[in-house]
C-alpha positions in Angstrom: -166.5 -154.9 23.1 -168.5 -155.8 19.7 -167.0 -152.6 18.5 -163.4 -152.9 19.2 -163.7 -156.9 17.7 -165.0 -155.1 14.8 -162.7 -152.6 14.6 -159.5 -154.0 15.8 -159.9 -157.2 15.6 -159.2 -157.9 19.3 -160.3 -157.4 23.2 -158.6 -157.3 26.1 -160.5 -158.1 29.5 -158.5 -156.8 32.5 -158.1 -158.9 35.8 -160.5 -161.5 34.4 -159.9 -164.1 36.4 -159.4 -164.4 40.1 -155.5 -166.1 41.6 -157.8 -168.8 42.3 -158.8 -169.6 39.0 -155.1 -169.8 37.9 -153.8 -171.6 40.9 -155.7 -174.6 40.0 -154.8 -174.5 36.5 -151.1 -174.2 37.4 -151.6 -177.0 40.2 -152.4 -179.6 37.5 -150.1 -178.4 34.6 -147.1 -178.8 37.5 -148.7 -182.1 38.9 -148.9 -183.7 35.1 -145.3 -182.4 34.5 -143.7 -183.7 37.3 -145.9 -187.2 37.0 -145.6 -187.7 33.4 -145.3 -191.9 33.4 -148.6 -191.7 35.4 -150.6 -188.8 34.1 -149.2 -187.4 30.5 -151.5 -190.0 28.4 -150.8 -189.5 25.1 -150.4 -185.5 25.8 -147.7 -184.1 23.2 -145.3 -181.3 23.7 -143.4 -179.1 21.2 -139.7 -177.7 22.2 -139.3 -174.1 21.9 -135.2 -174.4 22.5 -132.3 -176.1 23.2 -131.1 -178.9 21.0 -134.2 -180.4 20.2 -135.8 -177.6 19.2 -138.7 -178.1 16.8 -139.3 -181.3 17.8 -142.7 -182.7 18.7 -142.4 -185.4 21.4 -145.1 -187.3 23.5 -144.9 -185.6 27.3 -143.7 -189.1 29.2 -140.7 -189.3 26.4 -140.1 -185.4 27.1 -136.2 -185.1 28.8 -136.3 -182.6 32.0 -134.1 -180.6 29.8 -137.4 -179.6 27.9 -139.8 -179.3 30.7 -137.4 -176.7 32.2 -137.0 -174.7 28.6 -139.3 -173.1 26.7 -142.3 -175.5 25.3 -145.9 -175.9 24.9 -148.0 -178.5 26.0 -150.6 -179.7 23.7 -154.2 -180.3 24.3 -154.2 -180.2 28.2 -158.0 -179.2 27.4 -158.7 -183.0 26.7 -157.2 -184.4 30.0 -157.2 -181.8 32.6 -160.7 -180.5 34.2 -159.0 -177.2 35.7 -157.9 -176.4 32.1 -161.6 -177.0 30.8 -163.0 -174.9 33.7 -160.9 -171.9 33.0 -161.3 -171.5 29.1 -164.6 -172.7 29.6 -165.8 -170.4 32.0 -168.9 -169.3 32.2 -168.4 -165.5 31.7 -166.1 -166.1 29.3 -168.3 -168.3 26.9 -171.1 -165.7 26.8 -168.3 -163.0 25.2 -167.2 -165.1 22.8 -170.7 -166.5 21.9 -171.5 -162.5 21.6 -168.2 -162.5 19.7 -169.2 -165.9 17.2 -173.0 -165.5 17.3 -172.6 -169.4 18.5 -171.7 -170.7 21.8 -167.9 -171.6 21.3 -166.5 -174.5 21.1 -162.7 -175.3 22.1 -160.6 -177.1 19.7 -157.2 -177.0 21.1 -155.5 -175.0 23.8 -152.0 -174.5 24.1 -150.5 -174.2 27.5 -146.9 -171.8 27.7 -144.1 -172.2 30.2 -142.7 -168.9 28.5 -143.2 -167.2 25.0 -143.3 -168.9 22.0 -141.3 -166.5 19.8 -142.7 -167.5 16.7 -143.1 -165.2 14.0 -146.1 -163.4 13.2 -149.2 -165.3 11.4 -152.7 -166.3 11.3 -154.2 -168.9 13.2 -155.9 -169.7 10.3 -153.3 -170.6 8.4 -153.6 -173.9 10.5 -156.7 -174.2 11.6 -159.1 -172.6 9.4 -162.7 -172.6 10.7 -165.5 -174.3 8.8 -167.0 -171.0 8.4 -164.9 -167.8 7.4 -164.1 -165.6 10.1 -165.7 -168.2 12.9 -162.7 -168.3 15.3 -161.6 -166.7 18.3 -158.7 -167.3 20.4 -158.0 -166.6 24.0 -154.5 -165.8 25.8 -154.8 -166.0 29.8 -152.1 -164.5 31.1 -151.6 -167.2 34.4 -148.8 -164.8 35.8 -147.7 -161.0 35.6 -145.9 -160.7 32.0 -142.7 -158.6 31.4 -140.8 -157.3 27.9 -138.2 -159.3 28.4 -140.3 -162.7 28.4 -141.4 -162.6 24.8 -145.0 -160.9 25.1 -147.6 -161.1 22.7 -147.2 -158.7 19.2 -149.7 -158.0 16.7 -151.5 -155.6 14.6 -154.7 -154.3 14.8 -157.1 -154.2 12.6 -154.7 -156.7 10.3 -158.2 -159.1 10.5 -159.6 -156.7 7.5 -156.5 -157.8 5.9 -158.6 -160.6 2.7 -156.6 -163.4 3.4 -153.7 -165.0 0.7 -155.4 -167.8 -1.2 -152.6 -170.6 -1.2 -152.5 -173.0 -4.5 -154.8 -175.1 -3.5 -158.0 -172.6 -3.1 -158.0 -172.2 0.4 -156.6 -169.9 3.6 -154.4 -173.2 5.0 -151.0 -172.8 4.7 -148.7 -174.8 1.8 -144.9 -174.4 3.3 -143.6 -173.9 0.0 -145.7 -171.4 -0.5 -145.1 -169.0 2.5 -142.8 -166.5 1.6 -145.4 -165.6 -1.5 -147.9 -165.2 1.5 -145.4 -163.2 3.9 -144.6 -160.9 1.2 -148.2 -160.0 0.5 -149.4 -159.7 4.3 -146.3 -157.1 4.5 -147.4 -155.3 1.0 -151.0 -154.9 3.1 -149.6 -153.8 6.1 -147.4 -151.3 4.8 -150.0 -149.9 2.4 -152.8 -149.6 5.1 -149.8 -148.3 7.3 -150.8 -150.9 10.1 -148.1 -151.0 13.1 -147.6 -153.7 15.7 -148.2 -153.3 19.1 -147.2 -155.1 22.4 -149.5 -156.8 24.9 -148.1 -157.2 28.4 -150.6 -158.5 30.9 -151.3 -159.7 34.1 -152.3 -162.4 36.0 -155.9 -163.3 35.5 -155.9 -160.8 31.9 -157.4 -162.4 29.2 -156.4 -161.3 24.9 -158.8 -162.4 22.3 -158.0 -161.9 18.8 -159.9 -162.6 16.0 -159.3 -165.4 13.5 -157.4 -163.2 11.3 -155.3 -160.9 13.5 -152.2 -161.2 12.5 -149.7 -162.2 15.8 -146.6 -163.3 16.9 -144.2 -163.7 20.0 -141.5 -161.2 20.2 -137.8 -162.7 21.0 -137.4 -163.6 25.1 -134.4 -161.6 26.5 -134.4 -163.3 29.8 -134.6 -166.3 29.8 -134.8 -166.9 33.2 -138.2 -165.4 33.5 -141.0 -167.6 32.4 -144.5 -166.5 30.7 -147.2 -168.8 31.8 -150.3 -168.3 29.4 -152.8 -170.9 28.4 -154.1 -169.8 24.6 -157.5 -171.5 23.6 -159.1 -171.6 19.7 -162.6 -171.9 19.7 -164.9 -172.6 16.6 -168.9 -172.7 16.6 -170.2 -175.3 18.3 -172.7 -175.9 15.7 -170.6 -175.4 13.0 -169.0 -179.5 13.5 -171.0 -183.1 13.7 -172.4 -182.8 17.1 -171.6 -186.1 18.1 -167.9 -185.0 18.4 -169.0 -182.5 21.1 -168.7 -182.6 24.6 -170.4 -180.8 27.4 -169.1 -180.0 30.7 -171.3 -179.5 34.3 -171.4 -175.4 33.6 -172.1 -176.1 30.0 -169.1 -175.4 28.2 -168.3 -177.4 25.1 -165.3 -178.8 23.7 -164.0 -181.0 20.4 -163.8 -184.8 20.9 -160.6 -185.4 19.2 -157.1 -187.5 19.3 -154.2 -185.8 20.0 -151.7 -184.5 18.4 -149.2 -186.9 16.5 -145.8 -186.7 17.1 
């Protein structure tokens, strides 16, 4: 596994986790959905189509037009339990604390309804690590993926890629200043001849890329098919002000913070 990180920038662990494991993640995502006035909290949720595509609102003020649609639901992590004990699991944390030379910490998690078809990037272009390179992220496919539901794209070995230094002396992205960074990422990839490739999983399969790999969700052609996947960054645990961490029972840890503004 060290090798293909290193090499590829990526690993993918096959039939992970178990149906149950899922189950009782996609028991609570529903439950929250469906109970919003009682259980969303300050949850947000982005729209991934329709007319208010774009838009961030807080899940209670969410229409059933979006819930149905493409979206992703922000920050389960810091109100649900089942979402903590899947990208916390056990087994899990000990490969990516191989993977970080740290035990991880989560920082946000992302939970899918179907792909996001956004275009490819680096996760560090919003949420650089506080050390270089000191971020994984995890995809757990909760269902049995098809081609035409917008599966994951990317290209490997794209994390040897040095990353574009935006204006202001860092990796985190200026919008004004993306196509300059777009055009160099694409001078890289065509001069290290670097092709994407598509990942199509299964239920309980788990994708980790590496801070740098550079990803994206290909279009959905049906749209009638859904692509459940809960995505996870993790930085160092030690790597932030330890009071802002939190422990779970099988030791996991996870980033005290607000949610998302809308």
């Amino acid at each position: 596994m060290i090798e293909s990180w290193e090499r590829d920038g990526f690993i993918i662990l096959k039939n992970f986790f178990n149906q149950n494991d899922l189950n009782l993640l996609e028991e609570d995502i529903c439950l929250t959905l469906e109970n919003r006035e009682t259980r969303a909290g300050n949850i947000t949720i982005d729209i991934l189509e329709g007319e208010l595509i774009g838009q961030r609102l807080k899940l209670v003020d969410a229409p059933e037009s979006a819930i149905q649609g493409a979206h992703k639901v922000n920050d389960l992590y810091l109100e649900s339990k089942a979402c903590r004990n899947l990208n916390l699991n056990r087994k899990l944390c000990r490969i990516l604390e191989t993977l970080l030379g740290d035990k991880p910490l989560v920082i946000n998690s992302l939970s899918f309804k179907k792909g996001s078809q956004q275009p490819h990037h680096f996760d560090t272009y919003y949420m650089p690590p506080m050390v270089k390179d000191m971020m994984a992220v995890t995809s757990i496919c909760l269902e049995d993926q098809s081609l035409e539901t917008g599966p994951l794209s990317y290209y490997p070995e794209s994390h040897k890629i040095l990353p574009y230094v935006f204006s202001h002396g860092g990796i985190h992205a200026v919008p004004e200043e993306m196509e300059q960074a777009t055009q160099y990422i694409q001078s890289e990839l065509e001069k290290r001849n670097l092709k994407p490739k598509t990942f199509v999983g299964n239920a309980g399969d788990v994708f980790i890329w590496h801070a740098q790999l550079y990803h994206g969700g290909l279009p959905i052609t049906d749209h009638e098919k859904t692509r459940k996947t809960l995505v996870t960054h993790y930085w160092r645990k030690h790597d932030v002000e330890q009071h802002r961490v939190a422990t779970i029972k099988s030791g996991g840890n996870y980033l005290i913070r607000e949610h998302q503004n809308t």
